[in-house]
C-alpha positions in Angstrom: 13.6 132.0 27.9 11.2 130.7 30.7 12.2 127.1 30.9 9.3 126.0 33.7 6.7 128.4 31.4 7.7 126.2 28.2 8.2 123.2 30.3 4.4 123.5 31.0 2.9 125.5 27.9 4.4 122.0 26.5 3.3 119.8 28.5 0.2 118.8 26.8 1.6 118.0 23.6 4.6 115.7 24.8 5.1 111.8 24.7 5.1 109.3 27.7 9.1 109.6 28.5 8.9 113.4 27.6 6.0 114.1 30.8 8.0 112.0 32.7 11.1 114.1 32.3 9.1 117.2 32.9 7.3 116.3 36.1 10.8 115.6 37.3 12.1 118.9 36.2 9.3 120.6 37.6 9.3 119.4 40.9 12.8 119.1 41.4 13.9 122.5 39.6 16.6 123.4 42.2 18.6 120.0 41.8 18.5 120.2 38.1 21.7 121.4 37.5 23.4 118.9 39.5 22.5 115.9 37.0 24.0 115.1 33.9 22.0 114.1 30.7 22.2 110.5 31.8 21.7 111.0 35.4 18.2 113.0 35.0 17.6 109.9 32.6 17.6 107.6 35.6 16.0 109.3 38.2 13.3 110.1 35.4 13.1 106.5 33.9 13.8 107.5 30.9 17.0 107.6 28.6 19.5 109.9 28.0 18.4 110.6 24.4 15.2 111.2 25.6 16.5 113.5 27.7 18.5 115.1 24.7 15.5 115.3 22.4 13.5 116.4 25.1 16.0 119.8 25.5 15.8 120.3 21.9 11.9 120.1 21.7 11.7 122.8 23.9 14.2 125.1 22.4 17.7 124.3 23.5 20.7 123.2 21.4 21.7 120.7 24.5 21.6 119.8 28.1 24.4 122.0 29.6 22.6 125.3 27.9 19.3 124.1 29.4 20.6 123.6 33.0 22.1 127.1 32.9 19.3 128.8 31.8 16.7 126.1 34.2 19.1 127.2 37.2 18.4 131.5 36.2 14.6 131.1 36.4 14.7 129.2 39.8 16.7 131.9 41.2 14.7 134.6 39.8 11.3 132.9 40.9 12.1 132.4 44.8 8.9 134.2 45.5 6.0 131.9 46.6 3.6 131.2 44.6 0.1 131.9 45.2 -3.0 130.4 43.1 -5.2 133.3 42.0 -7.1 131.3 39.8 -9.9 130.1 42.1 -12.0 133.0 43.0 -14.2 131.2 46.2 -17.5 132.4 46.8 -16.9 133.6 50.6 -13.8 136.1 49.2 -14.3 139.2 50.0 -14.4 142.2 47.4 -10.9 142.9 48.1 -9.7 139.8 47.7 -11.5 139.4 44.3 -9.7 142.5 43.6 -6.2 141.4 44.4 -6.8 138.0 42.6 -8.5 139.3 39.8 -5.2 141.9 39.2 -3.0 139.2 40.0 -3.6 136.9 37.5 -4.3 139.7 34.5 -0.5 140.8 35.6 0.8 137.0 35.4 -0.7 136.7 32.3 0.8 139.3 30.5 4.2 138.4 32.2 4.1 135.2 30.4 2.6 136.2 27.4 6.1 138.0 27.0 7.7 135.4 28.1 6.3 133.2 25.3 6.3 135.6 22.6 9.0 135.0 19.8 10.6 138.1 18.5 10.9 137.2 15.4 7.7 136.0 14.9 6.4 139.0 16.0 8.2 140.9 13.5 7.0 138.9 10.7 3.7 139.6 11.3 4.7 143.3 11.9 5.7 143.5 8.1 3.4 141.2 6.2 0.2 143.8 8.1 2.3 146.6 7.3 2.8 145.5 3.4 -0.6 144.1 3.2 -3.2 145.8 0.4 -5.7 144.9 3.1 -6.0 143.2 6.8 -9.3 140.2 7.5 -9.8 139.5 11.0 -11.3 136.3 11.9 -13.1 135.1 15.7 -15.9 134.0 17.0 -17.3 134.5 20.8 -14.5 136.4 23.2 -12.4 136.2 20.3 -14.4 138.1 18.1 -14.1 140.9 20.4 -9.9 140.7 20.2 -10.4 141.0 16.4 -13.0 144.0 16.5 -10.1 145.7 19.0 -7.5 145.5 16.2 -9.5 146.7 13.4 -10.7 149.7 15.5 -7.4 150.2 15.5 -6.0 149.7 12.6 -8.6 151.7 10.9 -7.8 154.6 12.9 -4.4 154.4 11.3 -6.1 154.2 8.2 -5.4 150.9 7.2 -7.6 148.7 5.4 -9.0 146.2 8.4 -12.5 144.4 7.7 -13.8 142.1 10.4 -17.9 141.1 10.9 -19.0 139.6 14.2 -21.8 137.4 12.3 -19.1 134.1 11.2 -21.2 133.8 8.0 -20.4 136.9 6.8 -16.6 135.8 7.9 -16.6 133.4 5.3 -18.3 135.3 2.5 -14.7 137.4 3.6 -12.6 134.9 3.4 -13.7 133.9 -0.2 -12.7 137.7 -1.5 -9.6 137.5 0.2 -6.2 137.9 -2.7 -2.6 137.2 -2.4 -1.5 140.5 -1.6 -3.5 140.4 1.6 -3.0 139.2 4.8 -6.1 137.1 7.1 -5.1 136.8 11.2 -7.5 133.9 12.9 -8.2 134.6 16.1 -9.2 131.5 18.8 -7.6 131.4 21.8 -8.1 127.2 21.8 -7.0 127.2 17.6 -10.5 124.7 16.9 -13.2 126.9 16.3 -14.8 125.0 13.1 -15.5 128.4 11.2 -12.2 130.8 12.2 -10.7 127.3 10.5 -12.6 127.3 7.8 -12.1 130.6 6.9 -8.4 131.0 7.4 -8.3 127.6 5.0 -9.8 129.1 2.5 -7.3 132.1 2.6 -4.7 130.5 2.8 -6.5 128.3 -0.8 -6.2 132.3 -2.1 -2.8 132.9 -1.3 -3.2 135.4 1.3 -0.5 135.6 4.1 -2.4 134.0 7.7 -1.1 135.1 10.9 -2.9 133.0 14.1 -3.2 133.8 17.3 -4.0 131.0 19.8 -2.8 129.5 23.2 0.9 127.6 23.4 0.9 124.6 21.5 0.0 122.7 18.3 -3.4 122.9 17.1 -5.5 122.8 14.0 -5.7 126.5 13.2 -1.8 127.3 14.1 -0.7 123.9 11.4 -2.2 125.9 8.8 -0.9 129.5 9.4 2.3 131.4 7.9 3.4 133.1 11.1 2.0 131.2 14.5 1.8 134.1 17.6 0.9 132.1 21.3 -0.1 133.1 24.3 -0.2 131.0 27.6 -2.7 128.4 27.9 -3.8 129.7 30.8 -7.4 128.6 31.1 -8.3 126.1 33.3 -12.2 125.3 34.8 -14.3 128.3 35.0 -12.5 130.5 37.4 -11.3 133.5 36.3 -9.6 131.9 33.1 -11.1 133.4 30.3 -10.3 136.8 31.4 -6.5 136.0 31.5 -7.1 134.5 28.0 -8.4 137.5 26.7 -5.8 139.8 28.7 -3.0 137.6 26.6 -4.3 138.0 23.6 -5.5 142.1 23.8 -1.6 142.4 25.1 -0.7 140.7 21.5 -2.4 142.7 19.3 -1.6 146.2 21.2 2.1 144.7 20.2 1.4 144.3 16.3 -0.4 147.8 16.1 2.5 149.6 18.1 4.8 147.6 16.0 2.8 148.8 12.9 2.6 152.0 14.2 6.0 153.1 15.1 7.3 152.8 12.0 6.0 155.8 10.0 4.8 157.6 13.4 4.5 161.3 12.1 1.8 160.3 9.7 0.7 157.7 11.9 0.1 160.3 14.9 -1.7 163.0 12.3 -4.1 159.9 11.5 -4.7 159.1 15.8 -5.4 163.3 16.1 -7.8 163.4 13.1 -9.4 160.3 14.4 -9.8 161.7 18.2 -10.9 164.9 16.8 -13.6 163.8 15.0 -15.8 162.2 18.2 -14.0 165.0 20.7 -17.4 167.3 20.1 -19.3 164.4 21.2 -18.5 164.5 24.5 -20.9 166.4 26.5 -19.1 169.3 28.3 
């Protein structure tokens, strides 16, 4: 586990004592494991139960287990750390290149990072048992759903996904227990990915949501909850890395999906292929 990641995928959703004890973890990382509960408590101006519930908030079962695993990431992250975020109008193509790479490969890092196994593996199962798979988006996210159902339907399972949001809901109404509904939105607020998953969830249906780190609307109402970083910031080049995180997240599920019964699995991928190959102009 990625303490600083969690630390600052958090961050947003913490109390007043909790952001103070973060800040000071965050810019004092190396000193960390110096400090005792009560000691961090001080220089944070907080308290040591704070300090305790804090550790537990983000995953830990106490302080001593945090510091050791605090002290691993600092000395596996002595590399500096360069912002490719910000892509200024006077870079130059290659830099736009490097930047641009940069931050897809940081993003998928810490999608990883974030991803909970067993999470993962739930939602694995319930698509893999489920009589048929709705995919809900809107906008970019939209796009991540019509990915999956390309390829889930090349498997020949039974995907259905619409880009028009009305036509989402009309879905959402059909929906029965023995199927499953994944919501798709990267910020977990869009009004209508809500108000569909709501309404499957009303059916019975098992909901799977993807979204960025963090409570939100859509990932309270969902069985399984699968995050990626919040990564997105102003404009820059955030919403690529968004979409990067979340493309990386369902290539999981459909390999996990996949692998499982891969000689018929692999018949269904050449059948597919073979079917547009004399398409392709020679």
């Amino acid at each position: 586990m990625n303490c600083s990641l969690i630390i600052k995928q958090s961050y947003e959703n913490m109390t007043e004592s909790e952001k103070k004890i973060a800040e000071y973890i965050l810019n004092n990382t190396s000193e960390i494991y110096k400090l005792s509960a009560y000691e961090l408590a001080s220089l944070s101006g907080t308290s040591g139960a704070s300090v305790i519930r804090f550790v537990r908030k983000i995953g830990f079962e106490g302080f001593p287990e945090f510091k050791i695993a605090l002290a691993k990431n600092d000395a596996e992250e002595k590399v500096e750390e360069v912002d490719y975020d910000y892509i200024d109008t006077k870079d130059t193509i290659k830099e736009v290149i490097i930047k641009t790479g940069k931050k897809n490969i940081k993003s998928i890092e810490d999608t990883l990072e974030l991803l909970d196994e067993k999470k993962v593996k739930e939602a694995v199962e319930a698509i893999q048992k489920a009589k048929n798979i709705y995919l809900f988006g809107v906008g970019s996210s939209a796009l991540i759903a019509m990915d999956f159902q390309s390829k889930l339907m090349r498997i020949n399972r039974n995907a259905h996904m619409h880009p028009d949001s009305h036509m989402q809901l009309s879905m959402a109404a059909l929906i029965e227990p023995k199927d499953v509904a994944i919501a798709i939105s990267f910020g977990g607020k869009t009004k209508e990915v809500y108000k569909s998953i709501s309404k499957a969830k009303e059916k019975g249906a098992k909901c799977i949501s993807i979204t960025k780190y963090g409570t939100n609307p859509i990932s309270d109402i969902a069985d399984i909850n699968l995050q990626v970083p919040s990564i997105e910031k102003d404009l820059r080049i955030g919403a690529i890395s968004s979409r990067i995180a979340q493309l990386t997240l369902v290539d999981i599920l459909f390999i996990g999906v996949a692998k499982n019964d891969f000689s018929r699995i692999d018949r269904y991928l050449k059948e597919t292929r073979q079917m547009v190959e004399d398409l392709k102009l020679k």
